[in-house]
N, CA, C and O atoms as a GROMACS GRO file, in nm:
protein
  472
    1UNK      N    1   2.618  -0.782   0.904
    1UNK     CA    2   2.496  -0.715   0.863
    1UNK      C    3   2.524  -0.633   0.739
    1UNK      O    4   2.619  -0.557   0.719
    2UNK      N    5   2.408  -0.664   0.648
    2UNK     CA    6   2.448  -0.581   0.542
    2UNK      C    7   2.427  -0.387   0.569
    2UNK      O    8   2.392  -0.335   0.675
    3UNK      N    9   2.464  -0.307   0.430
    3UNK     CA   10   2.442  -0.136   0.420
    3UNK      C   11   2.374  -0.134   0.328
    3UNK      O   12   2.393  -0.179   0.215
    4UNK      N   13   2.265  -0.067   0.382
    4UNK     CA   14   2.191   0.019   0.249
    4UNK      C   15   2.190   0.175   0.250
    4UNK      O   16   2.167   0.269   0.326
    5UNK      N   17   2.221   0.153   0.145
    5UNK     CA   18   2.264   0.341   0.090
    5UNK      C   19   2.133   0.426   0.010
    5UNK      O   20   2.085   0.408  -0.102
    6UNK      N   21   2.113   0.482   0.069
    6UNK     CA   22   1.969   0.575   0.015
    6UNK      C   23   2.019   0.700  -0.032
    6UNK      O   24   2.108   0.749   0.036
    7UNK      N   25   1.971   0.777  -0.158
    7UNK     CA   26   1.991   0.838  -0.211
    7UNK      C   27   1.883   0.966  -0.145
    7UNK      O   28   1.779   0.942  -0.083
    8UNK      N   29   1.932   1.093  -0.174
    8UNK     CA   30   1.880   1.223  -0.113
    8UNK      C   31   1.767   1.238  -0.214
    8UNK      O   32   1.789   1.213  -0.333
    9UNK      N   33   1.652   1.276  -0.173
    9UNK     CA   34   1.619   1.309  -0.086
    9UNK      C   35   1.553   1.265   0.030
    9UNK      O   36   1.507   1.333   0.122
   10UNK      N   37   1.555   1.126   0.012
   10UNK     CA   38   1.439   1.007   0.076
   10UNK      C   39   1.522   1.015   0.177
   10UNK      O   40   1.465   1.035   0.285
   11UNK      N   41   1.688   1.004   0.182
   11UNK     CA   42   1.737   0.939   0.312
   11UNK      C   43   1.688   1.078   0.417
   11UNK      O   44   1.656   1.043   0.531
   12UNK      N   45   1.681   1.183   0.397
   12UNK     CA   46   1.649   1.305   0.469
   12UNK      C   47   1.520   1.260   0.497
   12UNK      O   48   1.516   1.217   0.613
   13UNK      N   49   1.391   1.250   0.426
   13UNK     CA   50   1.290   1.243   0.415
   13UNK      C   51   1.258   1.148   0.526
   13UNK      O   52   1.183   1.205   0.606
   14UNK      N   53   1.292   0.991   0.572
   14UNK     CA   54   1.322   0.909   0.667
   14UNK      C   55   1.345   0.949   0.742
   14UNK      O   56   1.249   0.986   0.809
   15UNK      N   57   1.463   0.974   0.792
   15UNK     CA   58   1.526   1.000   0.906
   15UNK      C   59   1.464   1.130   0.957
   15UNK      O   60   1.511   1.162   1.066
   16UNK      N   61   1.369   1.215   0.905
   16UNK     CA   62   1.213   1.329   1.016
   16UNK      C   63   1.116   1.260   0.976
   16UNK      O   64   1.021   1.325   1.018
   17UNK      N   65   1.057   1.139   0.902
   17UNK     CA   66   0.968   1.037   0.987
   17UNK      C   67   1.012   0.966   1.063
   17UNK      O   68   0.922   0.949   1.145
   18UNK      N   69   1.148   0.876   1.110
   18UNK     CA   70   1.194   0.824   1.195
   18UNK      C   71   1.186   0.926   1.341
   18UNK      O   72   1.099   0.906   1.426
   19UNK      N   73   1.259   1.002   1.352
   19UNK     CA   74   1.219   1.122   1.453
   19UNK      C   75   1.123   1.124   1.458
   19UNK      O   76   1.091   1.034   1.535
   20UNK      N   77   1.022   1.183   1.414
   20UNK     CA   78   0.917   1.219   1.438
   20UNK      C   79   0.829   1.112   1.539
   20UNK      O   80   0.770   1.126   1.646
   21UNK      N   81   0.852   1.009   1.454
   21UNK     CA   82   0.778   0.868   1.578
   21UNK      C   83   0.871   0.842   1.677
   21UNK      O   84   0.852   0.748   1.754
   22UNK      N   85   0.997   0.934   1.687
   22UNK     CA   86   1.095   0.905   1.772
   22UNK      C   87   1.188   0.732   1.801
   22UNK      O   88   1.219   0.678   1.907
   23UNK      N   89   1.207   0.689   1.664
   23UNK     CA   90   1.299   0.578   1.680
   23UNK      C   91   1.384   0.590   1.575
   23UNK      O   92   1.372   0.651   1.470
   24UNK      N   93   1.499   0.503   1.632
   24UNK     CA   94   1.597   0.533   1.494
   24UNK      C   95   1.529   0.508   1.385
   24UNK      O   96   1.414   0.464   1.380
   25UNK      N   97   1.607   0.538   1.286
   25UNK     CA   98   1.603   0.480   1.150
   25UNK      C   99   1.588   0.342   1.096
   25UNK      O  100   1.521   0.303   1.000
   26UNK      N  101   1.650   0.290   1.163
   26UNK     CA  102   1.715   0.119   1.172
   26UNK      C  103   1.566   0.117   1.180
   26UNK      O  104   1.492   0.106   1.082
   27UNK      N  105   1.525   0.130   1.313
   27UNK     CA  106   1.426   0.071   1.374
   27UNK      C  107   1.298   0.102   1.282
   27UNK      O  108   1.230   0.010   1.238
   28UNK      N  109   1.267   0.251   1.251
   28UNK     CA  110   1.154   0.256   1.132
   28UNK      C  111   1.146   0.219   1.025
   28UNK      O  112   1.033   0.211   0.977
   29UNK      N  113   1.274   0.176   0.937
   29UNK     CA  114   1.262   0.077   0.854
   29UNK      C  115   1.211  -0.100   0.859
   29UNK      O  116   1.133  -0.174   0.799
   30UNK      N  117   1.302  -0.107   0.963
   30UNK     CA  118   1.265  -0.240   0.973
   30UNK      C  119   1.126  -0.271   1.007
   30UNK      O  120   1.048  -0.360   0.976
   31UNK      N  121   1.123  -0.176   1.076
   31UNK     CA  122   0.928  -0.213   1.082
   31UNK      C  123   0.833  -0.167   0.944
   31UNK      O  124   0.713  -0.192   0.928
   32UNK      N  125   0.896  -0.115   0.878
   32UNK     CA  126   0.820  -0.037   0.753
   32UNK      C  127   0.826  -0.152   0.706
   32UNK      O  128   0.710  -0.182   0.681
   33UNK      N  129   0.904  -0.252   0.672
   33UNK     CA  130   0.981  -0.370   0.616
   33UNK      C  131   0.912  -0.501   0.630
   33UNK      O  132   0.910  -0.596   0.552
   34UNK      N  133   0.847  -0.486   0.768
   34UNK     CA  134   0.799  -0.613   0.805
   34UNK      C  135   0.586  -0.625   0.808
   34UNK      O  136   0.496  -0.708   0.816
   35UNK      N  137   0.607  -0.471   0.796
   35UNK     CA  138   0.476  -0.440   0.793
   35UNK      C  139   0.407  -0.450   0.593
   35UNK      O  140   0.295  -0.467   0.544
   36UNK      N  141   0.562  -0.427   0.527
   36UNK     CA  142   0.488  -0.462   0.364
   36UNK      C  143   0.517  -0.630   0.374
   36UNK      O  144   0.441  -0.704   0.312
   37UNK      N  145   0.621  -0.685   0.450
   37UNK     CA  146   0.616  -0.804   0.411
   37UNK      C  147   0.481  -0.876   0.479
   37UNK      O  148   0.428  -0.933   0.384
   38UNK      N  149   0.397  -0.901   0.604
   38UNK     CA  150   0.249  -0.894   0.594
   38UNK      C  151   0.180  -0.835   0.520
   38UNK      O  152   0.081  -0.908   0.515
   39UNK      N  153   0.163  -0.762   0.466
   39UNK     CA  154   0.094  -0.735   0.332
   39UNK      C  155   0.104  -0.802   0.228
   39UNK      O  156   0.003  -0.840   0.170
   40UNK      N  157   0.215  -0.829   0.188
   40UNK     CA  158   0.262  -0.881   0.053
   40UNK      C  159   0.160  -1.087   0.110
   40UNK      O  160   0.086  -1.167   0.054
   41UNK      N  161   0.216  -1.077   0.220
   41UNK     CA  162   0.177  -1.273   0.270
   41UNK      C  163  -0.007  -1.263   0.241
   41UNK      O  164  -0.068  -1.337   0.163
   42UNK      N  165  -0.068  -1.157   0.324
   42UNK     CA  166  -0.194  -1.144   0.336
   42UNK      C  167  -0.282  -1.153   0.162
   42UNK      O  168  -0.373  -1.227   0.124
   43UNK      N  169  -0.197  -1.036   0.084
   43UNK     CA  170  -0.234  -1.047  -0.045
   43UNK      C  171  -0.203  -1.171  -0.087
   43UNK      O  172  -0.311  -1.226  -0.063
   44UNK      N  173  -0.138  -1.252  -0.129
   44UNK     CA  174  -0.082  -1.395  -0.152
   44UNK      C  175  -0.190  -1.427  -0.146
   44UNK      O  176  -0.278  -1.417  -0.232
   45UNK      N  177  -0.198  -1.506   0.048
   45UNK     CA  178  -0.342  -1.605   0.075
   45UNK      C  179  -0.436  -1.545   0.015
   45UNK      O  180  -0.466  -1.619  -0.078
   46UNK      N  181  -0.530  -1.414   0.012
   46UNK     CA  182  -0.611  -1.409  -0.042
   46UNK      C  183  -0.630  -1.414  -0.187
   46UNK      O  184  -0.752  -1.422  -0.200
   47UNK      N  185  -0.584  -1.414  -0.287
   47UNK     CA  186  -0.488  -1.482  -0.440
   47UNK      C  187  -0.560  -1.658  -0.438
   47UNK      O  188  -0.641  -1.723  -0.504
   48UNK      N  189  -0.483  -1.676  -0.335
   48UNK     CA  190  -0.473  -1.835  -0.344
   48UNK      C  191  -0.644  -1.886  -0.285
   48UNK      O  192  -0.726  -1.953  -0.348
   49UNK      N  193  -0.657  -1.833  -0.158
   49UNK     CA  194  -0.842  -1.826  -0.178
   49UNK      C  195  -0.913  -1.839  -0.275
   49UNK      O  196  -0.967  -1.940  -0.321
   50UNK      N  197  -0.916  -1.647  -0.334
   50UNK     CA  198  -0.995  -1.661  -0.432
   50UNK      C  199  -1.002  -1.760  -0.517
   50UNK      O  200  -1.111  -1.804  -0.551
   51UNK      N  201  -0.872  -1.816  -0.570
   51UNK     CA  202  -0.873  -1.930  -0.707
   51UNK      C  203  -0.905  -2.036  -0.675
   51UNK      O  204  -0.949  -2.112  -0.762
   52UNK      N  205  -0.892  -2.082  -0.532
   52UNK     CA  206  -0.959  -2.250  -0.499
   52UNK      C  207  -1.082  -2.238  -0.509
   52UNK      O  208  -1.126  -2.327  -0.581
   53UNK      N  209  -1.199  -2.135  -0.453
   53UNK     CA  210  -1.267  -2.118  -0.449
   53UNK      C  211  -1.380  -2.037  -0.587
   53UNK      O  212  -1.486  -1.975  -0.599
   54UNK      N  213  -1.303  -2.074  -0.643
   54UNK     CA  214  -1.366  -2.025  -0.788
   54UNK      C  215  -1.338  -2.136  -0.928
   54UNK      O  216  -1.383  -2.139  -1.043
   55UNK      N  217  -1.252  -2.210  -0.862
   55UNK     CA  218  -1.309  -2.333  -0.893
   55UNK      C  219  -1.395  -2.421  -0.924
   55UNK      O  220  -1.447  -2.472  -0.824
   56UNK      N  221  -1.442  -2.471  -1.047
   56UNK     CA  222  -1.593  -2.539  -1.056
   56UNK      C  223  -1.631  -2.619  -0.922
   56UNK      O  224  -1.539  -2.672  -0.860
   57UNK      N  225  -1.742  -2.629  -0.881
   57UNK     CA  226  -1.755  -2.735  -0.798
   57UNK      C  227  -1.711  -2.866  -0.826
   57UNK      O  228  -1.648  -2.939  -0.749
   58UNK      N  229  -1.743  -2.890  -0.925
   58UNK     CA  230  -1.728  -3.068  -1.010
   58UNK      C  231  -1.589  -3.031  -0.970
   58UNK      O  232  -1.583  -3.143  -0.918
   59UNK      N  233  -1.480  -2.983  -0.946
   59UNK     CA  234  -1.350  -3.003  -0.914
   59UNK      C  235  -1.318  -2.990  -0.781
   59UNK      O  236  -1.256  -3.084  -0.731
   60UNK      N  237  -1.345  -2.891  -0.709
   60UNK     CA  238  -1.319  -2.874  -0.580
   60UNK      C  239  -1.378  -3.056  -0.507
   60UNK      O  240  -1.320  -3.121  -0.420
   61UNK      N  241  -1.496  -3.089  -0.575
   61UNK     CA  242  -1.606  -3.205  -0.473
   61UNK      C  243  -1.478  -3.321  -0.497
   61UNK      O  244  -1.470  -3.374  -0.386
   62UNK      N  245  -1.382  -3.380  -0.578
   62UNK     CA  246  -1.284  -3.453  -0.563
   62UNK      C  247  -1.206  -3.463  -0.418
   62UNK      O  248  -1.138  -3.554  -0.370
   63UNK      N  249  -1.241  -3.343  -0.370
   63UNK     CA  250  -1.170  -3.324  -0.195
   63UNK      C  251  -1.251  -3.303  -0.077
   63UNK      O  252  -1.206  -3.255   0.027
   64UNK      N  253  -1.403  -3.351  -0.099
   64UNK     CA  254  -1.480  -3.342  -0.040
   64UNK      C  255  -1.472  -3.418   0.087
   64UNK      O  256  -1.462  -3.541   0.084
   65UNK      N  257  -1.477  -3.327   0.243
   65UNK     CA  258  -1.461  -3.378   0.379
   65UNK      C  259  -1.282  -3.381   0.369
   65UNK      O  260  -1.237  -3.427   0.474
   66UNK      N  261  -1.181  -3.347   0.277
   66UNK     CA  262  -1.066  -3.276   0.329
   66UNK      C  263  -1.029  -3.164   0.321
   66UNK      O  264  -1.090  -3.061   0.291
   67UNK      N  265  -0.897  -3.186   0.354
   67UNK     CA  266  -0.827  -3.014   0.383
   67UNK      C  267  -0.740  -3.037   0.199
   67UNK      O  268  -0.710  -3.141   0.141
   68UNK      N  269  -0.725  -2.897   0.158
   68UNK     CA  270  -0.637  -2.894   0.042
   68UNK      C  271  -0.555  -2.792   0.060
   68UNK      O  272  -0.595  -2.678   0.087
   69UNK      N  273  -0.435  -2.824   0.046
   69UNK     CA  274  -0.311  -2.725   0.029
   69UNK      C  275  -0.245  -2.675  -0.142
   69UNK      O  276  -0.214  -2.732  -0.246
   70UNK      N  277  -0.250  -2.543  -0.091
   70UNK     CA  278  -0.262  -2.475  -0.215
   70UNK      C  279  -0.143  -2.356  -0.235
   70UNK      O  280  -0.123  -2.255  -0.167
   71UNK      N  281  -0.088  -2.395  -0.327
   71UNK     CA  282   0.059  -2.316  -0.384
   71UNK      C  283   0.036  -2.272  -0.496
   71UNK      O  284  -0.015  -2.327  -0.593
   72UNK      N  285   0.087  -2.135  -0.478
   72UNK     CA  286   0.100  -2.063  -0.642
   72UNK      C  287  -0.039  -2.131  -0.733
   72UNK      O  288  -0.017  -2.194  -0.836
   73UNK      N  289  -0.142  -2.116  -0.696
   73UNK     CA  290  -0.251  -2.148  -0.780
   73UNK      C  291  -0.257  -2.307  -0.829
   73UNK      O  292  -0.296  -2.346  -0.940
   74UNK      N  293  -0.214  -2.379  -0.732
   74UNK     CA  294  -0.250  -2.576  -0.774
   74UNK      C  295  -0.227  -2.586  -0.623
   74UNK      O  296  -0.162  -2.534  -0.532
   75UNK      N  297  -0.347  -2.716  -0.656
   75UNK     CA  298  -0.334  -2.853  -0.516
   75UNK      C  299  -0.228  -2.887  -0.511
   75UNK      O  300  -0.218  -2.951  -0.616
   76UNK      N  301  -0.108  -2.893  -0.451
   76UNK     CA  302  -0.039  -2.981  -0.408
   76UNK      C  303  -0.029  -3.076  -0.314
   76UNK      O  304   0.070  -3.150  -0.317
   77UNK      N  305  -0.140  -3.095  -0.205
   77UNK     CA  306  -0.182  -3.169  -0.150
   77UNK      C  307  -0.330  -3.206  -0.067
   77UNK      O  308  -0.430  -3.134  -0.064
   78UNK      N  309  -0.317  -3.302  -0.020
   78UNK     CA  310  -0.468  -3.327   0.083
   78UNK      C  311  -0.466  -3.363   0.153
   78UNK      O  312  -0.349  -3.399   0.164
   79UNK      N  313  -0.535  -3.402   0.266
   79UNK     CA  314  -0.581  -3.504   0.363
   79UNK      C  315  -0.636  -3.451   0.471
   79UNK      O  316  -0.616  -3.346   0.533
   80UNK      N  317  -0.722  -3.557   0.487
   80UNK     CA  318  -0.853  -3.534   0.601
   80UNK      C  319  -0.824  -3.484   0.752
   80UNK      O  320  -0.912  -3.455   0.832
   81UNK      N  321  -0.691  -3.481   0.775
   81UNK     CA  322  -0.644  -3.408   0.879
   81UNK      C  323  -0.560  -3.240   0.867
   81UNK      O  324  -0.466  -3.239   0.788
   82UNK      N  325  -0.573  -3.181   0.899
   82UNK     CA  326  -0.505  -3.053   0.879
   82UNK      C  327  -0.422  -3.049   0.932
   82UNK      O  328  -0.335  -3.004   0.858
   83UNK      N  329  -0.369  -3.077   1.063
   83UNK     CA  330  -0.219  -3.103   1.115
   83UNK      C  331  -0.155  -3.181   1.044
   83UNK      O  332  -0.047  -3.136   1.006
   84UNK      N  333  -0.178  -3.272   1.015
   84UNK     CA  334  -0.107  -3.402   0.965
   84UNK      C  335  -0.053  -3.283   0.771
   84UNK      O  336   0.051  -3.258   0.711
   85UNK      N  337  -0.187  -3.255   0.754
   85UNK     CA  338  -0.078  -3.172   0.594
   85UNK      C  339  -0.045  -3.081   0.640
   85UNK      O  340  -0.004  -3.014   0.546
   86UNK      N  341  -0.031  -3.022   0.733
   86UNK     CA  342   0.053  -2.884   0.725
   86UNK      C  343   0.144  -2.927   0.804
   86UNK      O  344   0.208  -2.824   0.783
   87UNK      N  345   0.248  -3.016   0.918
   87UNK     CA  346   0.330  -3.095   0.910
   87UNK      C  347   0.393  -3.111   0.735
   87UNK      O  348   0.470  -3.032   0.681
   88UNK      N  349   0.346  -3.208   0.687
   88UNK     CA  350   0.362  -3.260   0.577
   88UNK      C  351   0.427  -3.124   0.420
   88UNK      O  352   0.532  -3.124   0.356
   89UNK      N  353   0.302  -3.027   0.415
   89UNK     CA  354   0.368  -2.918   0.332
   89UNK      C  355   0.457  -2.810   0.358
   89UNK      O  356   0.508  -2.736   0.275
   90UNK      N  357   0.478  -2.809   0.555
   90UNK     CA  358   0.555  -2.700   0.578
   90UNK      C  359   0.712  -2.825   0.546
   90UNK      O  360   0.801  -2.748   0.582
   91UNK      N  361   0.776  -2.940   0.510
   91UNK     CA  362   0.843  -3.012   0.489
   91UNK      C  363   0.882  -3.005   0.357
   91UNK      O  364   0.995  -3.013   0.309
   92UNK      N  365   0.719  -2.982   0.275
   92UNK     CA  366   0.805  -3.001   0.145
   92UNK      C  367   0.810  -2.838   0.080
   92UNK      O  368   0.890  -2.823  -0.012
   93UNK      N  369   0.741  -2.732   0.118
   93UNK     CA  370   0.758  -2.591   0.096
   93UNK      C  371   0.810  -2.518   0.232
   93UNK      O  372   0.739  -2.436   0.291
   94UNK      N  373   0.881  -2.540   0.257
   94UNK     CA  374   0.965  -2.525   0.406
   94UNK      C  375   0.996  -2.334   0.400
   94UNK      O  376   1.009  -2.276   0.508
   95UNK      N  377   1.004  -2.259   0.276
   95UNK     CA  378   0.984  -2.116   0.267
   95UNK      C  379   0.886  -2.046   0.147
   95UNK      O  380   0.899  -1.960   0.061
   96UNK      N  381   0.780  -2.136   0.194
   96UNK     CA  382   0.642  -2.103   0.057
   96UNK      C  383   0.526  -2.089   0.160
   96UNK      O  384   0.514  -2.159   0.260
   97UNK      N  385   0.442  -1.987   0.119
   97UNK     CA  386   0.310  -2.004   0.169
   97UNK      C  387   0.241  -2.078   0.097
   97UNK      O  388   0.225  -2.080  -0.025
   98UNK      N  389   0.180  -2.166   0.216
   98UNK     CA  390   0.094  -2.266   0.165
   98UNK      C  391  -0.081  -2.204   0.218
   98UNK      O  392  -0.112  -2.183   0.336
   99UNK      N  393  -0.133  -2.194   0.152
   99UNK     CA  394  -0.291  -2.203   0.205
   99UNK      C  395  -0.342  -2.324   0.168
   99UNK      O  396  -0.342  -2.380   0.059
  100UNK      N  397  -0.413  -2.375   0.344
  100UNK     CA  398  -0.453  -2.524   0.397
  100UNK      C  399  -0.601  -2.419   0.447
  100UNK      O  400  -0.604  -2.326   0.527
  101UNK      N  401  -0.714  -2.478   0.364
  101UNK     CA  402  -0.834  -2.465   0.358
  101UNK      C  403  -0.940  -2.564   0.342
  101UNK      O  404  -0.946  -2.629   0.237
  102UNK      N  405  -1.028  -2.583   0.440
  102UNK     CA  406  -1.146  -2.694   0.359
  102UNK      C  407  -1.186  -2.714   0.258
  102UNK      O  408  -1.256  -2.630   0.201
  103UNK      N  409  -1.161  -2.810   0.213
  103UNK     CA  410  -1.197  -2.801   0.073
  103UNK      C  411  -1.351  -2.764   0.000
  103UNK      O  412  -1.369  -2.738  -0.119
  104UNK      N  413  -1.436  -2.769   0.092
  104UNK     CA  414  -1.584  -2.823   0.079
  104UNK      C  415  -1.658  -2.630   0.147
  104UNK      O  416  -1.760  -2.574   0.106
  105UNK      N  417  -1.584  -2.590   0.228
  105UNK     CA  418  -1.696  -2.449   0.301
  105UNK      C  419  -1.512  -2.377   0.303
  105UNK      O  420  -1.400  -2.423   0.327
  106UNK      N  421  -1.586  -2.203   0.249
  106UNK     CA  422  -1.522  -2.089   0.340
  106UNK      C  423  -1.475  -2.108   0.457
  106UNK      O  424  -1.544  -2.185   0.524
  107UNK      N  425  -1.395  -2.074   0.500
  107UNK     CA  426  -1.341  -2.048   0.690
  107UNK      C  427  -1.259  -1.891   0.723
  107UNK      O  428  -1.220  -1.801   0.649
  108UNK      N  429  -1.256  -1.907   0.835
  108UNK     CA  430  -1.170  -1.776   0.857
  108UNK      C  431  -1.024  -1.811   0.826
  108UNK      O  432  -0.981  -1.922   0.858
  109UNK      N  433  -0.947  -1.720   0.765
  109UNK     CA  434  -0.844  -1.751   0.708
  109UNK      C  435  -0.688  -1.701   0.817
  109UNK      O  436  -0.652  -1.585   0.840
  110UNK      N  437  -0.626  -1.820   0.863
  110UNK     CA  438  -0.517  -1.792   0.944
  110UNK      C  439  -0.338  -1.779   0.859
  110UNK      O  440  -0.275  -1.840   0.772
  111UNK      N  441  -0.322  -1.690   0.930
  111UNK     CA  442  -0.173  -1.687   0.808
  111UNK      C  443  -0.110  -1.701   0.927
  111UNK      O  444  -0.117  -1.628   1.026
  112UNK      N  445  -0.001  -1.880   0.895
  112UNK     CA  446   0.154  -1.890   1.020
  112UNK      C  447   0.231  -1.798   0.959
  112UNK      O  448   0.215  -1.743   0.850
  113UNK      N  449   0.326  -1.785   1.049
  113UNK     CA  450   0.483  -1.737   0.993
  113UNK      C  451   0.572  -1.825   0.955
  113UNK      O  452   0.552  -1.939   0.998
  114UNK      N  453   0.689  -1.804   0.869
  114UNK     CA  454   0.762  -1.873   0.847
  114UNK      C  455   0.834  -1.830   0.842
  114UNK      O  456   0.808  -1.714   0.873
  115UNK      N  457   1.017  -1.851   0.802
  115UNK     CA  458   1.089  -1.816   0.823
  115UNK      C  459   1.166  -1.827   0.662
  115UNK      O  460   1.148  -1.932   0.601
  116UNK      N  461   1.235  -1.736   0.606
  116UNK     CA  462   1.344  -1.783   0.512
  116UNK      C  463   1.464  -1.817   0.550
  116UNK      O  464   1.526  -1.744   0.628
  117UNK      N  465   1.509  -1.915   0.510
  117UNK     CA  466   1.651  -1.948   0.528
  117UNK      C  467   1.752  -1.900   0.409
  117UNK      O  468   1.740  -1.938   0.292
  118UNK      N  469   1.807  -1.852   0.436
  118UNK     CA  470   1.947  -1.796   0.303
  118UNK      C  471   1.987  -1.933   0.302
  118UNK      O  472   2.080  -1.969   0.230
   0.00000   0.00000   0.00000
């Protein structure tokens, strides 16, 4: 496991918010940690939303009645099944968020987890 070394006055500053909620340190970081990294995923998908969806129509209607998977602002893929591409893009972006959205209507927007591999 790696060390991280915090400089004064923050490491003080931590460790009486850690107390204070009464868990170690370890433990209030890592949750501080995992709580910006959902944030950071949530902001993403909604990024990647907005831009499919602001899209001319005359472009989006090319995917009309499928699903489109969407990276860093481009289609990288389609098809009329949504299991079948998200199978398919969690393979070829195996540590990328992909947003898999109808191509054609809004939906409620689900974020999986994934995992990084070093």
């Amino acid at each position: 496991m790696g060390r991280l070394v915090l400089d004064e006055p923050l490491a003080s500053e931590l460790q009486q918010v850690a107390e204070a909620d009464n868990v170690s340190i370890e433990i209030w970081l890592r949750d501080a940690i995992k709580r910006a990294r959902w944030e950071a995923r949530r902001k993403k998908v909604h990024s990647e939303t907005e831009w499919w969806y602001s899209l001319p129509i005359s472009e989006r209607a090319a995917y009309e009645g499928q699903y489109v998977a969407v990276v860093d602002k481009q289609v990288v893929d389609h098809d009329s099944d949504e299991n079948t591409l998200y199978v398919r893009t969690r393979g070829i972006f195996p540590n990328k968020l992909v947003l898999i959205t109808p191509a054609d209507k809004m939906r409620e927007i689900r974020v999986t987890s994934f995992r990084l591999v070093q």
